[in-house]
C-alpha positions as protocol buffer text, in pm:
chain_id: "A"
residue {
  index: 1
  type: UNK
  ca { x: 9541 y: -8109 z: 14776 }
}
residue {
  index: 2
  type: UNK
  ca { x: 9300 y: -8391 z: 14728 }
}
residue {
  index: 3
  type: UNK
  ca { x: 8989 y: -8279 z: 14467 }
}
residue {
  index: 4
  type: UNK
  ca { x: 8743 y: -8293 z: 14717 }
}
residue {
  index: 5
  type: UNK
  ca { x: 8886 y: -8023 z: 14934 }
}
residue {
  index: 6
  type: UNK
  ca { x: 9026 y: -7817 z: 14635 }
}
residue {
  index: 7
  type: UNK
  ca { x: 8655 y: -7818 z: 14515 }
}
residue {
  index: 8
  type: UNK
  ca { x: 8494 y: -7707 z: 14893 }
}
residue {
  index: 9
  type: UNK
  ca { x: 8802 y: -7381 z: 14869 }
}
residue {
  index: 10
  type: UNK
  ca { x: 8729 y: -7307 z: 14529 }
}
residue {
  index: 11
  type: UNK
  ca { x: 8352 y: -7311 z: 14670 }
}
residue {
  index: 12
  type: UNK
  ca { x: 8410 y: -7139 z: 14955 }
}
residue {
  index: 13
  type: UNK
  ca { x: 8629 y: -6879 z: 14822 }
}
residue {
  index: 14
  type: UNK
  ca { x: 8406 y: -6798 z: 14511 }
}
residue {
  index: 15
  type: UNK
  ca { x: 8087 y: -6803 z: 14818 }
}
residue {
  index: 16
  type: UNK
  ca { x: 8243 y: -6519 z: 14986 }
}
residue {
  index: 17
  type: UNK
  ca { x: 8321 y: -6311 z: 14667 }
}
residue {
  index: 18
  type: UNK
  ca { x: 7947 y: -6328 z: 14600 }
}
residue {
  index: 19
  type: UNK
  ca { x: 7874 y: -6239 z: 14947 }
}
residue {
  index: 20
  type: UNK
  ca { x: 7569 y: -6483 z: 14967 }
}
residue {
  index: 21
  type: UNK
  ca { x: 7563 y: -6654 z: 15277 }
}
residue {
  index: 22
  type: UNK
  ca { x: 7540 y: -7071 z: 15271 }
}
residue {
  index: 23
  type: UNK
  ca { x: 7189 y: -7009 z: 15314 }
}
residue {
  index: 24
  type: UNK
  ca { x: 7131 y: -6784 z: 15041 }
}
residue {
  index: 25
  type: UNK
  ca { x: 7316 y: -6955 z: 14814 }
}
residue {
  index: 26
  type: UNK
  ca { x: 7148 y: -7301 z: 14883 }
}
residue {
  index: 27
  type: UNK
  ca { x: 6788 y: -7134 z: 14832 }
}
residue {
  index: 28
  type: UNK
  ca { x: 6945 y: -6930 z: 14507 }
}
residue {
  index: 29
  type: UNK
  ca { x: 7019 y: -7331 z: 14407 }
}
residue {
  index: 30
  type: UNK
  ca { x: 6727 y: -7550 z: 14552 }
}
residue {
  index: 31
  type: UNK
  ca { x: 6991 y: -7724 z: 14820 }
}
residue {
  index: 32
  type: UNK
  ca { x: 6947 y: -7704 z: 15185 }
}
residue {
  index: 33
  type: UNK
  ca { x: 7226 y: -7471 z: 15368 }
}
residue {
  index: 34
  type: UNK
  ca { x: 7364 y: -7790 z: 15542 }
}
residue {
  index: 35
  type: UNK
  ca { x: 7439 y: -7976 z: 15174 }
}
residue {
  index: 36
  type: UNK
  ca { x: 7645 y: -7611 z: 15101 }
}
residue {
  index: 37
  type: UNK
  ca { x: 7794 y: -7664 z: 15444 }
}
residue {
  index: 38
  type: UNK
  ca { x: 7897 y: -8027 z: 15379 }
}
residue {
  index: 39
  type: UNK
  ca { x: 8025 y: -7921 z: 15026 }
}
residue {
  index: 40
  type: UNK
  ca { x: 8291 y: -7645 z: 15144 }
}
residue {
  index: 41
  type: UNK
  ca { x: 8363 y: -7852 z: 15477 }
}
residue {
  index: 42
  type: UNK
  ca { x: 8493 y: -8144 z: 15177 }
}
residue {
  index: 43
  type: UNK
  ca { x: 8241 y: -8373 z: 15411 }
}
residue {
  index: 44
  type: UNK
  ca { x: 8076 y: -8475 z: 15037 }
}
residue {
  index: 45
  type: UNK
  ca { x: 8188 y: -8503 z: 14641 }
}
residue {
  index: 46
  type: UNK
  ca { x: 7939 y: -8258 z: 14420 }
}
residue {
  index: 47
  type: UNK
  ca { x: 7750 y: -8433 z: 14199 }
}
residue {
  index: 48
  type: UNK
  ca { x: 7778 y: -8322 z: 13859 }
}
residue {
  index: 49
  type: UNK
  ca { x: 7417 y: -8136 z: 13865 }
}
residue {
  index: 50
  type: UNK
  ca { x: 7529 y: -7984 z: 14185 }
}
residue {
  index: 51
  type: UNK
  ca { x: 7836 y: -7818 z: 14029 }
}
residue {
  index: 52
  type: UNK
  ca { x: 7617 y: -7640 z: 13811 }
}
residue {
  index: 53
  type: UNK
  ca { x: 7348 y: -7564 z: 13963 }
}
residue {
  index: 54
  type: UNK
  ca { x: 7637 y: -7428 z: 14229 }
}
residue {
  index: 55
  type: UNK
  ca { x: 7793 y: -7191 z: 13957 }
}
residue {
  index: 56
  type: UNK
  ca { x: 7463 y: -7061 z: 13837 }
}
residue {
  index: 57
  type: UNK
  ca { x: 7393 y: -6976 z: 14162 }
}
residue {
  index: 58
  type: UNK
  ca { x: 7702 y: -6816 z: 14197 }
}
residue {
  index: 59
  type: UNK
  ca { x: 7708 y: -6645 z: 13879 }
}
residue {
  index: 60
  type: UNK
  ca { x: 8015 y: -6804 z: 13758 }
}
residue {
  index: 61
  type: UNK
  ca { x: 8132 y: -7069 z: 13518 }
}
residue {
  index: 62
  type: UNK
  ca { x: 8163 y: -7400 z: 13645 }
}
residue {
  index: 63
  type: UNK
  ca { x: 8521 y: -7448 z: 13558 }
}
residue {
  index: 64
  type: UNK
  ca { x: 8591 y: -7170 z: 13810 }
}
residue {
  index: 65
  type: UNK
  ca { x: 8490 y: -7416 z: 14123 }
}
residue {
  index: 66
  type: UNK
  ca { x: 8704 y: -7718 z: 13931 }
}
residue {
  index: 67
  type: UNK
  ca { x: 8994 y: -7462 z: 13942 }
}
residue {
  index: 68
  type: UNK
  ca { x: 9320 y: -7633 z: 14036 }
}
residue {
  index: 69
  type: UNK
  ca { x: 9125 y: -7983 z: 14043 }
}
residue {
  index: 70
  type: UNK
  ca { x: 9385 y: -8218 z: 13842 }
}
């Protein structure tokens, strides 16, 4: 699986175990729902920033959404 769209599963998946919705999360994180959207659809590569600011949102550590990433 290419990085991109292990990052946007790893996303997704850890999304759902939250149970925030893409709009939630993307307020949580100062990013517009359709930049979440974009991000678990693999349409864009995270910035580094966004990564973070993703797994603080998500209460988890960053590493988690590189999971598998190679």
């Amino acid at each position: 699986m290419e990085p991109r769209q292990q990052f946007a599963a790893n996303l997704l998946a850890a999304r759902q175990r939250s149970g925030l919705t893409q709009e939630a999360l993307g307020f949580a994180v100062g990013l517009h729902r359709t930049e979440v959207s974009l991000l678990e659809r693999a349409g864009r590569d995270p910035r580094l920033e966004t990564i973070a600011k993703l797994a603080r949102g998500l209460e988890i550590p960053a590493s988690d959404l590189l999971n598998g990433i190679e």
